[in-house]
KOLKEVO-440231 format. One line per field, with one value per residue: residue number from 1; residue in one letter; x, y negated, z negated of N, C-alpha, C, O in turn. Coordinates in steps of 0.001 Angstrom, whole numbers. Example, Ala and Ser with C-alpha at 12.3 -4.5 7.8 and 13.67 -1.06 7.14 Angstrom:
2
k: 1,2
r: A,S
n.u: 13190,12850
n.v: 5690,2250
n.w: -7800,-7080
ca.u: 12300,13670
ca.v: 4500,1060
ca.w: -7800,-7140
c.u: 13200,12900
c.v: 3300,-30
c.w: -7800,-7870
o.u: 14236,13409
o.v: 3319,-1138
o.w: -8465,-8039
***
This chain:
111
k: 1,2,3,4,5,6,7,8,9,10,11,12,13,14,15,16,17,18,19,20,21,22,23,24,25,26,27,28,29,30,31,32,33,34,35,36,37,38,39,40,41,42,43,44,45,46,47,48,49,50,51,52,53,54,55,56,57,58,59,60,61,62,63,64,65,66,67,68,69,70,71,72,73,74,75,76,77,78,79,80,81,82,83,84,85,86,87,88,89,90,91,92,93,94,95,96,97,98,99,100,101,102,103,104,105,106,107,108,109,110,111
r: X,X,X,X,X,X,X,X,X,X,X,X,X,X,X,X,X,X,X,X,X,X,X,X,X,X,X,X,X,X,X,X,X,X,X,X,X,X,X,X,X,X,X,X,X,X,X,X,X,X,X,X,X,X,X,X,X,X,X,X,X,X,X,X,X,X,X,X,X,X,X,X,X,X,X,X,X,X,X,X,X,X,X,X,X,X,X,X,X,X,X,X,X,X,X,X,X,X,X,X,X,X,X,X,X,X,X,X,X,X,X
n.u: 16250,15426,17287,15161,13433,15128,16746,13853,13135,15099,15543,12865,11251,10428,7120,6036,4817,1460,1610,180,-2563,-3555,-6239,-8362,-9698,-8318,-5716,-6414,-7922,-5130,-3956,-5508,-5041,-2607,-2768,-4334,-2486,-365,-2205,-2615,-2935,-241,1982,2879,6215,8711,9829,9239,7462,4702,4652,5519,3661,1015,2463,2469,152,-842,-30,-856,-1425,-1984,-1204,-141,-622,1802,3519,3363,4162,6493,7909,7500,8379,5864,3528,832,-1424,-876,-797,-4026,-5387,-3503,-4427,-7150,-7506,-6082,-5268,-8243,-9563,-8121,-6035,-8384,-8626,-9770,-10100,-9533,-10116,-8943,-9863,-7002,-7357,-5487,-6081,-4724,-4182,-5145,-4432,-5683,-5602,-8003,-8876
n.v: 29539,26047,22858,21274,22099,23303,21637,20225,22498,22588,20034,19326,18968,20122,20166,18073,18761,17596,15112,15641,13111,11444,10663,7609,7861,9849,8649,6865,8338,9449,7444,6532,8750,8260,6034,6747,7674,6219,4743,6267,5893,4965,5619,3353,2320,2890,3,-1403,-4658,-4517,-2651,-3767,-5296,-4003,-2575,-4115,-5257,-3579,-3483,-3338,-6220,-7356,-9482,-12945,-15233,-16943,-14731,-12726,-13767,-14695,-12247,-11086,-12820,-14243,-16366,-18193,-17862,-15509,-14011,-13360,-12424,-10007,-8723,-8922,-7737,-5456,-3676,-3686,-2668,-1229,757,1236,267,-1168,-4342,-6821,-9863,-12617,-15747,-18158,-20770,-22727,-22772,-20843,-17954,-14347,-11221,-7857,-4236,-2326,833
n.w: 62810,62588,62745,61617,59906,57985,56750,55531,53782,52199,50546,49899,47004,43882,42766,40387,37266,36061,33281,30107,29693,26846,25734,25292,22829,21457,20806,19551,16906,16190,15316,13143,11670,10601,9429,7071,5587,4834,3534,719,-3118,-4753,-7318,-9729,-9621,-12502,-14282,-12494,-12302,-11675,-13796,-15660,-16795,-17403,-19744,-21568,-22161,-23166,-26081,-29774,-30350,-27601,-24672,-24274,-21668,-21055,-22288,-20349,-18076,-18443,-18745,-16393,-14097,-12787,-11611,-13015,-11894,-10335,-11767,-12885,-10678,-10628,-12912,-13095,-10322,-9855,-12501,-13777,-11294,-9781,-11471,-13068,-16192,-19078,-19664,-22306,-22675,-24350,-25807,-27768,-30115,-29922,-26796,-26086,-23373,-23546,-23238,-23390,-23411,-23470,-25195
ca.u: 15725,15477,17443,14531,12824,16336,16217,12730,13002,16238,15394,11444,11202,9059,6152,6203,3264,608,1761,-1489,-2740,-4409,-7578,-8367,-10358,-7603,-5049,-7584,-7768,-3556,-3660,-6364,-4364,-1388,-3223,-4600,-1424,-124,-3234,-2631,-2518,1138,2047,4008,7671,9167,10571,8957,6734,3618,4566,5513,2797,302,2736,2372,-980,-1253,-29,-1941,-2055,-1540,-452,-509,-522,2833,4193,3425,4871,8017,8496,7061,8333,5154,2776,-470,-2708,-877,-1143,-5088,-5175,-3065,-5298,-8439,-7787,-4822,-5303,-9323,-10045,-6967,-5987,-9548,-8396,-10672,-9158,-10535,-9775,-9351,-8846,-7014,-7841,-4983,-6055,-4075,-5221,-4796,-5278,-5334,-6088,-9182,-9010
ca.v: 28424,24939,22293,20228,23078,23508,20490,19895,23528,22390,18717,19197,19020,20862,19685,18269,19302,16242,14957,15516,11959,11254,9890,6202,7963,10504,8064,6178,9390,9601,5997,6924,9428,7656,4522,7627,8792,5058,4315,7130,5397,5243,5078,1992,2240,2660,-578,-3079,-5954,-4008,-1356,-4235,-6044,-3231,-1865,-5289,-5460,-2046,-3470,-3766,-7471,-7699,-10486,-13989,-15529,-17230,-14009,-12103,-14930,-15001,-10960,-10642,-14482,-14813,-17756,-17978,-17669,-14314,-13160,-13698,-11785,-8904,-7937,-8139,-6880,-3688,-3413,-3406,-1555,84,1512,1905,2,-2256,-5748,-7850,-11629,-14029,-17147,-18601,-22015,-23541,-22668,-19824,-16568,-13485,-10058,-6550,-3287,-1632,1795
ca.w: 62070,63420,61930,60989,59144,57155,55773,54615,52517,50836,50492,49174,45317,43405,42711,38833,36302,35100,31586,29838,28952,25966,25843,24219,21519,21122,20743,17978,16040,15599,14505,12246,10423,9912,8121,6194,5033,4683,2052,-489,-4016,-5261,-8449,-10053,-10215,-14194,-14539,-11752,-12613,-11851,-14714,-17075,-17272,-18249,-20993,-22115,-22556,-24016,-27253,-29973,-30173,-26442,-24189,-23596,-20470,-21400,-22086,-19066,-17118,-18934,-18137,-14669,-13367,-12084,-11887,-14092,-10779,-9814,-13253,-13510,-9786,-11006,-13971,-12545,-9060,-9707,-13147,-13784,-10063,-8872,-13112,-14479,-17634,-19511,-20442,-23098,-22232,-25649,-25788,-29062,-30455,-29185,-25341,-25139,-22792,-24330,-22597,-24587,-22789,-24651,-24827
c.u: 16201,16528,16254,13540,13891,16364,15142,12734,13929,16002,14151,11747,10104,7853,5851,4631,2834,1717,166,-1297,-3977,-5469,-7697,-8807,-8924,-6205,-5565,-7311,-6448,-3166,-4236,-5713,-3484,-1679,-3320,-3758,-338,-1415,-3305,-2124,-1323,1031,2901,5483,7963,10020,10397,7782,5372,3456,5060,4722,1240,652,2400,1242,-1736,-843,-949,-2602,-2320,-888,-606,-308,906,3930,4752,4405,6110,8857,8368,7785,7235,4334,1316,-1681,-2454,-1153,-2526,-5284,-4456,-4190,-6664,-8455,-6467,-5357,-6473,-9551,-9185,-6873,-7219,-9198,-9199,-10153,-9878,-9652,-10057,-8784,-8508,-7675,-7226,-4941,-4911,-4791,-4539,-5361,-4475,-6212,-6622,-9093,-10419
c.v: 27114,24055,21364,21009,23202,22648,19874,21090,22849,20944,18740,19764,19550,20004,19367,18142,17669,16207,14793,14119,11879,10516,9113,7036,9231,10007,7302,6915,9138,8752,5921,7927,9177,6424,5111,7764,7302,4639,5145,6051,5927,5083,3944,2929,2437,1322,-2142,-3656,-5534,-3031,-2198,-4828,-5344,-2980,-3044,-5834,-4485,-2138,-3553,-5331,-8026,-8579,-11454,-14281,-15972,-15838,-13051,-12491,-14831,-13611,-10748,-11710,-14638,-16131,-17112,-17706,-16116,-13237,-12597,-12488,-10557,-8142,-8029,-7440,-5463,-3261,-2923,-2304,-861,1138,1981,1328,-1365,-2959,-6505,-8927,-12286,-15055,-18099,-20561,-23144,-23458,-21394,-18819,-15397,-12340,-8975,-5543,-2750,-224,2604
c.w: 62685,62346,61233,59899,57476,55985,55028,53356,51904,50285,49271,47819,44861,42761,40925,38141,35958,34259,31564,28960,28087,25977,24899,22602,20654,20064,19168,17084,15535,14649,13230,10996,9907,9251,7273,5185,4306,3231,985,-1591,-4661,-6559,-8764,-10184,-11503,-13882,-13745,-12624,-12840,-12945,-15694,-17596,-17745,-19260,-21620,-22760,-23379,-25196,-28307,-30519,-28476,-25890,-23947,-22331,-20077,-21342,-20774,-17770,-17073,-18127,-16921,-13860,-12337,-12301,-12711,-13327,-10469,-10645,-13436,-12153,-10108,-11583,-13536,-11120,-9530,-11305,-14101,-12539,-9937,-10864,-13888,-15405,-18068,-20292,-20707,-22743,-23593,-25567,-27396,-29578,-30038,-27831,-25068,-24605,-23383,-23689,-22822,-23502,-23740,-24189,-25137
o.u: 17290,16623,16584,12927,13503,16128,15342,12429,13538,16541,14295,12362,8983,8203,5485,3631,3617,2654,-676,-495,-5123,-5259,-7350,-8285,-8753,-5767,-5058,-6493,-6419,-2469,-3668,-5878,-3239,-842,-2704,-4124,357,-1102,-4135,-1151,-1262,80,3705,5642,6993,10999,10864,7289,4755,2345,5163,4795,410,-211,1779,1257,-2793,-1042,-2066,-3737,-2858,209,-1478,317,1359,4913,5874,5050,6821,9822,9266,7785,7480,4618,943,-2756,-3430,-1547,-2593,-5351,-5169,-4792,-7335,-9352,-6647,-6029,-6252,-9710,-9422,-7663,-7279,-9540,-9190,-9739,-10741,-8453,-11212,-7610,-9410,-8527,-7768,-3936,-4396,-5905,-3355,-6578,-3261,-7219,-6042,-9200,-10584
o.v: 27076,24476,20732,20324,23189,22811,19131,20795,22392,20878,18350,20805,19461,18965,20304,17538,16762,17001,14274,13873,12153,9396,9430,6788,9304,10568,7319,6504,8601,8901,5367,7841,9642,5844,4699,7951,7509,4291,4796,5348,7083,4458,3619,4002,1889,1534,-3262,-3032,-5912,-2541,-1637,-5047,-6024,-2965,-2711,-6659,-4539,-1112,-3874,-5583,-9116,-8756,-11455,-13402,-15576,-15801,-12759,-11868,-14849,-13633,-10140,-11400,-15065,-16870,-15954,-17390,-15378,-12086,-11515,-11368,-9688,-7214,-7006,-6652,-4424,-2233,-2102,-1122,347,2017,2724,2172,-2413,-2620,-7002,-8739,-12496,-15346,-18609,-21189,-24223,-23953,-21131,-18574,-15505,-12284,-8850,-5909,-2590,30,3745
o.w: 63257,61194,60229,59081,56308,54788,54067,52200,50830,49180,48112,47587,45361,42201,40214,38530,35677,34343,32297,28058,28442,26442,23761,21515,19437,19060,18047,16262,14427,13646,12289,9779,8794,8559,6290,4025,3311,2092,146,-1316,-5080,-7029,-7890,-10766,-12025,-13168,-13952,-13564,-13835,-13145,-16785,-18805,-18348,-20138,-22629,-23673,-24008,-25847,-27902,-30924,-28282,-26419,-23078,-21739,-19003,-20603,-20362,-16926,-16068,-17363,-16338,-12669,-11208,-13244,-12897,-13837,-10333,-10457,-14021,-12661,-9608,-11042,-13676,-10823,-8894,-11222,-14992,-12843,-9971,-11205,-14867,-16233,-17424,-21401,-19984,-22540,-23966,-25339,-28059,-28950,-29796,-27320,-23981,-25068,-23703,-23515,-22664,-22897,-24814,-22989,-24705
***
């Protein structure tokens, strides 16, 4: 055996396998299932803001706007935004809106 033979067998590396690469749409798909799994409807917490301000309205005089405020510390814009977007669409629950004589808002979950 030559020396220059010697050295290319012991030297030369084996030859390493592809990595199989994923394809754009493949890649799409993965992303696709983990938003999936990310958008399952949760339920509320016992005890946060979003689970006090339904029981609240589930009385049977329900709630003023004042009140809600007081329990949640939210503002009267996020309030009005709560109950019709999570609490009409996301809950299914049908909320009567009154308003008293002295301008107050008043909102009672109808069963």
């Amino acid at each position: 055996m030559s020396t220059q033979e010697t050295t290319t067998a012991e030297t030369a590396k084996p030859k390493k396998e592809k990595a199989s690469k994923k394809t754009a749409k493949a890649k799409k798909d993965a992303k696709a299932k983990t938003v999936a799994k990310a958008t399952k409807p949760k339920s509320t917490r016992s005890g946060s803001k979003a689970a006090i301000v339904p029981d609240l309205m589930k009385r049977k005089e329900g709630a003023t706007l004042a009140e809600i405020a007081k329990a949640s510390d939210w503002q009267n814009h996020s309030i009005r935004g709560f109950v019709s977007g999570h609490v009409t669409k996301k809950l299914g629950l049908k909320v009567e809106s009154t308003k008293s004589d002295t301008g107050e808002r008043t909102y009672r979950v109808v069963s």
